[in-house]
C-alpha positions in Angstrom: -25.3 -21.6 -107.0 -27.4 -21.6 -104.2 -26.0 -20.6 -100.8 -29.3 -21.8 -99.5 -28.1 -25.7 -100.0 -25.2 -25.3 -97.6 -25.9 -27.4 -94.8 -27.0 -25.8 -91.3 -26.2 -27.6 -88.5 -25.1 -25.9 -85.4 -22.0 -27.0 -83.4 -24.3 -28.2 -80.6 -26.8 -30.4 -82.6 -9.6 -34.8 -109.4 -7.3 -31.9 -109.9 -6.1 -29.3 -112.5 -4.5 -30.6 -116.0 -1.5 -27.9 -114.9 1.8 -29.8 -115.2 3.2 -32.8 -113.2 5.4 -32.1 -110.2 8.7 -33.3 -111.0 11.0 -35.4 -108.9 14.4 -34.0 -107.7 16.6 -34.9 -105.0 19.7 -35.5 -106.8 22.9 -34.1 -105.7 23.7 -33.1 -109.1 20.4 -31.2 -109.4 21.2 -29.5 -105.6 24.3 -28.2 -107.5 22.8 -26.5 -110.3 19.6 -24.8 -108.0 22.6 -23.6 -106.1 24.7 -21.7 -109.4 21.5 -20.8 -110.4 21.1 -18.8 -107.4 24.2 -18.0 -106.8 24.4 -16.7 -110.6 21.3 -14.3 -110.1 23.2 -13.2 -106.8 26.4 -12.5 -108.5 26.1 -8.2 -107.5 25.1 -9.2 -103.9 28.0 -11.5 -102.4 25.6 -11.3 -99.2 23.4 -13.1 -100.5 24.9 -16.1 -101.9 23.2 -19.4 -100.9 26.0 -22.2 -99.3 25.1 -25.9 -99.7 24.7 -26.0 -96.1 21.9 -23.2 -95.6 19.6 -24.8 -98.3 16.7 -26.7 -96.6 16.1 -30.5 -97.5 14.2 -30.6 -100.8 10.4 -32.2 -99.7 8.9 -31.7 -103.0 5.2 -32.9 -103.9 5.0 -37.0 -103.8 4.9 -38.7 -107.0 1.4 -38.4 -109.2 0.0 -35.5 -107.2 -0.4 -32.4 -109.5 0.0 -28.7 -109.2 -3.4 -26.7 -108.9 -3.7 -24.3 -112.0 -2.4 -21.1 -112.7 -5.6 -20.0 -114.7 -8.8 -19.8 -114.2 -9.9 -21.6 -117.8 -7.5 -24.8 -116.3 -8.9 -24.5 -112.9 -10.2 -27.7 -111.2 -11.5 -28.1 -107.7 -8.8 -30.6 -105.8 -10.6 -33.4 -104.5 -7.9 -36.1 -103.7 -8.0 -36.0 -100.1 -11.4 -35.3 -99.6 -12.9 -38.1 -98.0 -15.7 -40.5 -100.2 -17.5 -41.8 -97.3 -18.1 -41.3 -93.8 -16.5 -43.6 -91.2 -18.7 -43.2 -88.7 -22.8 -43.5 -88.6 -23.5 -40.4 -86.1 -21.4 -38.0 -87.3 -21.9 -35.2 -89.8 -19.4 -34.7 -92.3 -17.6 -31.5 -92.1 -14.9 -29.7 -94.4 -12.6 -27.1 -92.6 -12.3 -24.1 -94.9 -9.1 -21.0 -94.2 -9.1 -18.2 -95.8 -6.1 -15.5 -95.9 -2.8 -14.3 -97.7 -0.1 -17.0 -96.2 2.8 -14.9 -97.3 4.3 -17.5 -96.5 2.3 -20.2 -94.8 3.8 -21.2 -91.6 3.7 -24.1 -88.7 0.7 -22.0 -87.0 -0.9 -22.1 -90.1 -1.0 -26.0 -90.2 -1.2 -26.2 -86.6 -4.2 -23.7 -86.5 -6.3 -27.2 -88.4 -4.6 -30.0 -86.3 -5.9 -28.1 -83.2 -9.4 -27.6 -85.0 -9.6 -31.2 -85.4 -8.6 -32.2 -81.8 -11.4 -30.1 -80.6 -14.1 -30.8 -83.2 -13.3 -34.9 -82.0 -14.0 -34.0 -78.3 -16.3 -31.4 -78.5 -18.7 -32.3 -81.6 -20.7 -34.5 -83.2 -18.6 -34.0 -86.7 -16.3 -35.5 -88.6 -13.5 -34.3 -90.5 -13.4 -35.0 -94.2 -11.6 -32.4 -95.4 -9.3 -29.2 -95.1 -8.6 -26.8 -97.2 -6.3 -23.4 -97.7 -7.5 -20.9 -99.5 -5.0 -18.1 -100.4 -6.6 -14.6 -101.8 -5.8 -13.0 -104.8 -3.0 -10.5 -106.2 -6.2 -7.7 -105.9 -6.1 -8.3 -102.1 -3.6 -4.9 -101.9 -1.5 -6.0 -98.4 2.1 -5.3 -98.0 4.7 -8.3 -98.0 2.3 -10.0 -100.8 4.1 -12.5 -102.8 2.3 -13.2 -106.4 -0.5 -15.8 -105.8 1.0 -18.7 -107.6 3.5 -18.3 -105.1 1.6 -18.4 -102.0 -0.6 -21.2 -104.0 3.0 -22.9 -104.7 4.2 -22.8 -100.9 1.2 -23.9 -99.9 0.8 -26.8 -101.6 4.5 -27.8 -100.9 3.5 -27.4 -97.2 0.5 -29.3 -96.8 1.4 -32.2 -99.7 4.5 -33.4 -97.8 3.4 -32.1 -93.9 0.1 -33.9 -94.0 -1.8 -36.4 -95.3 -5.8 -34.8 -95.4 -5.0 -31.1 -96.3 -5.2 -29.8 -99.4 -4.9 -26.2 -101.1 -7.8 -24.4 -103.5 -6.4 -22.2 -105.7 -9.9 -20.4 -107.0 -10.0 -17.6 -104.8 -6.0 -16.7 -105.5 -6.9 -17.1 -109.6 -10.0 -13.9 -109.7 -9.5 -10.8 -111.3 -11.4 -9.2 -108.0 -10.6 -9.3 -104.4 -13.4 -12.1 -103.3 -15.3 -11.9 -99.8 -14.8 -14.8 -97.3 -18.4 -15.3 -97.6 -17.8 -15.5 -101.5 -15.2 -18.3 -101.0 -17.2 -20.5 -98.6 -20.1 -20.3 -101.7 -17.6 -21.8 -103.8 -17.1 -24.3 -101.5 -20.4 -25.5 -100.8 -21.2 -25.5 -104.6 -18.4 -27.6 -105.3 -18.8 -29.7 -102.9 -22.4 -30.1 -102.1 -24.4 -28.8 -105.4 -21.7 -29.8 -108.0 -21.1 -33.5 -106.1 -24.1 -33.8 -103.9 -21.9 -34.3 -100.7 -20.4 -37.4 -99.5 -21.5 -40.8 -98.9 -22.6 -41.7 -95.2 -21.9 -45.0 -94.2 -25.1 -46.9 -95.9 -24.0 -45.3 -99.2 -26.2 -42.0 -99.4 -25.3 -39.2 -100.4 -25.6 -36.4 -97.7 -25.0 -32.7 -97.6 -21.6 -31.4 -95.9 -20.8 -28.8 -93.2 -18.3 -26.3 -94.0 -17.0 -24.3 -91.4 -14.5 -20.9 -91.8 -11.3 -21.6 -89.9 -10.0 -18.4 -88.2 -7.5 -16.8 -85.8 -8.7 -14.6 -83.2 -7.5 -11.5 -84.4 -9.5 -11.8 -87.6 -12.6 -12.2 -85.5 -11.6 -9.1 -83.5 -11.7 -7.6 -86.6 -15.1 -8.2 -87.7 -15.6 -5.5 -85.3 -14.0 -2.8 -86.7 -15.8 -0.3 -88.2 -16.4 -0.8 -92.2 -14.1 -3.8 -92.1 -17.0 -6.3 -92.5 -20.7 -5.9 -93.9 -23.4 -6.8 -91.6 -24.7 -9.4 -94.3 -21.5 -11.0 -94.8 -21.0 -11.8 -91.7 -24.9 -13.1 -91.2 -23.9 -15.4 -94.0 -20.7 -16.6 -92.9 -22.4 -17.4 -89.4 -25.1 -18.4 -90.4 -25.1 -20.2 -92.9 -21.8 -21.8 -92.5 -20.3 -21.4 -89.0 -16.9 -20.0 -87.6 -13.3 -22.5 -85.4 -11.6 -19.3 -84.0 -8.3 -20.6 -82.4 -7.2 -18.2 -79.7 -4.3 -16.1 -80.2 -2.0 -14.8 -77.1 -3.3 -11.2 -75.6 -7.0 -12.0 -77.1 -10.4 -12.4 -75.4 -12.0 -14.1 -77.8 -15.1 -15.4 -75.6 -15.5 -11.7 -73.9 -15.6 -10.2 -78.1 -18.2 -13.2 -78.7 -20.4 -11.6 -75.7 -20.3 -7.9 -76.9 -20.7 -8.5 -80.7 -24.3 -8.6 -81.7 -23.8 -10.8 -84.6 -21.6 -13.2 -83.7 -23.9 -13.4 -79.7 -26.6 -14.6 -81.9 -24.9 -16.7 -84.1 -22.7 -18.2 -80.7 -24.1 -21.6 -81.8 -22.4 -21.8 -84.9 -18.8 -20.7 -82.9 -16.3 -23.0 -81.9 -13.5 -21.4 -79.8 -10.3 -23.3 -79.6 -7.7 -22.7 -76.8 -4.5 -23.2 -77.6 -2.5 -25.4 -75.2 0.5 -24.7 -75.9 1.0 -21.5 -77.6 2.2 -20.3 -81.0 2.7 -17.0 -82.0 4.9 -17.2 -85.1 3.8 -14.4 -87.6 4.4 -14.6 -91.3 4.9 -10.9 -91.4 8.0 -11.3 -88.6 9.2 -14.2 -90.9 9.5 -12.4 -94.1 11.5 -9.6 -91.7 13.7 -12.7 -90.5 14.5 -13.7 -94.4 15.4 -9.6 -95.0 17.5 -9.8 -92.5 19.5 -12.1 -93.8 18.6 -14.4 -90.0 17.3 -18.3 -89.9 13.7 -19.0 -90.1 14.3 -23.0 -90.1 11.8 -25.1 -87.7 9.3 -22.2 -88.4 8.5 -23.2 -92.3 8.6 -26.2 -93.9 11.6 -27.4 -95.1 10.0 -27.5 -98.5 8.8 -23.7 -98.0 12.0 -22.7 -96.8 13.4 -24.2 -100.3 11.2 -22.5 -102.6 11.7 -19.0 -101.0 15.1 -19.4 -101.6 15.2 -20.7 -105.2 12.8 -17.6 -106.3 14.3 -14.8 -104.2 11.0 -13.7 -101.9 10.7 -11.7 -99.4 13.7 -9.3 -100.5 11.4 -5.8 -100.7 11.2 -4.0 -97.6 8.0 -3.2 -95.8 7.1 -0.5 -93.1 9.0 -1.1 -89.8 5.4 -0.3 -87.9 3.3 -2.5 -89.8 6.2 -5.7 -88.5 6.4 -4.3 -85.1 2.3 -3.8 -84.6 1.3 -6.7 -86.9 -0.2 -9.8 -85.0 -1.0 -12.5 -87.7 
């Protein structure tokens, strides 16, 4: 693959054979997901599950399939990636997030409806495509549920939240922790080398921007000492390009000025104010579900389901790491 093919535009200028989803929202099926529970639960009457704290099921829609839980099954998802531009002066662009979604939450979707808003007002793009990109089991954070987990919530969240975002499980199946400049390679070679791009309106093929959807915290960190290598983040810049949504408490645009790399990359940056802010954490939500306290209206429904039915988020993590932790 050849990072070189990526296409570098400033911001100024079928799935996996893995098994079918299946349908269930029978009462009679609620019943048994509830015993079942409640029958791994029997040494913790605390933790029983009532038919009245159990979320509505939103499974996947009918014919959409799982992403794979090997590599050797692995295909890249493509059915909401768009085929062909709609309009004839923009240039197509996929919208790429990397990170551990342990679980994913509203932000998390929210952090790519607010990318979109801006990249309609402020650029000459268009949107064909978002994806989430959860890491690996090797990524060694605290409060990490297995991958196919995270791949799992995902997919649950975006599949019945949204009708253009989609969820790429290569990163999540490697036997390595993969750099974010790695996953945005595997992108572009899917998408560009492997299919040539999309269609523009006149029926050529054309190359396709991808861009590395961020929050401002991990920005920050690209600051911190042996965090990032120089050339990774020359590559992700520069090659690619960076949407850093604001978080509450950071100065994104005052980092942007004193960073060397990302000052002369600036081009390739869009910053993205939130207007009306949201700080919910996934590392305050997995304390919520220890606690035993509600975390409805900040997951999906769906999410919310499928923590309960596989008992996550039990394990306890450092009290400082909650209290100081920001994502």
């Amino acid at each position: 693959m050849d990072p070189s093919r990526a296409l570098k535009i400033t911001i100024d200028g079928n799935l996996s054979p893995a098994e079918k989803i299946p349908q269930s929202s029978d009462v009679i099926l609620e019943s048994i997901v509830i015993q079942d529970i409640n029958d791994e639960n029997d040494n913790n009457p605390k933790s029983y599950i009532k038919k009245d704290q159990i979320a509505d099921l939103e499974e996947v829609p009918h014919g959409i399939i799982r992403q794979a839980k090997t590599s050797e099954d692995y295909q890249f998802p493509t059915h909401r990636l768009k085929k062909k531009l709609e309009s004839s002066n923009k240039i197509p662009l996929v919208i790429v997030a990397c990170g551990s979604f342990s679980p994913i939450t509203y932000l998390h979707l929210r952090m790519f409806e607010m990318a979109m808003d801006s990249i309609n007002e402020q650029t000459r793009y268009e949107v064909v495509g978002g994806f989430f990109s959860p890491v690996s089991d090797y990524y060694n954070k605290n409060g990490l549920a297995k991958s196919y987990h995270r791949v799992r919530m995902c997919e649950l969240a975006c599949e019945r939240t949204s009708n253009w975002l989609m969820v790429d499980a290569w990163e999540s199946l490697q036997h390595e922790y993969t750099r974010t400049s790695k996953v945005l390679d595997h992108f572009n070679d899917e998408i560009n080398v492997k299919r040539g791009g999309i269609q523009n309106v006149t029926g050529e093929k054309i190359g396709v921007k991808i861009m590395l959807l961020a929050g401002g915290d991990l920005i920050e960190s690209m600051g911190e000492p042996n965090v990032w290598q120089d050339e990774d983040l020359h590559h992700i810049l520069g090659n690619y390009g960076c949407l850093i949504v604001e978080r509450t408490g950071s100065d994104v645009r005052s980092f942007l000025l004193s960073h060397d790399i990302m000052y002369e990359h600036r081009r390739n940056i869009l910053v993205i104010k939130q207007l009306i802010y949201n700080d919910i954490s996934s590392t305050k939500i997995r304390l919520f579900i220890r606690r035993g306290m509600s975390v409805q209206y900040l997951l999906p429904n769906s999410v919310i389901r499928y923590i309960q039915e596989h008992g996550l988020y039990r394990d306890s993590e450092p009290v400082k790491q909650v209290m100081d932790h920001r994502i």
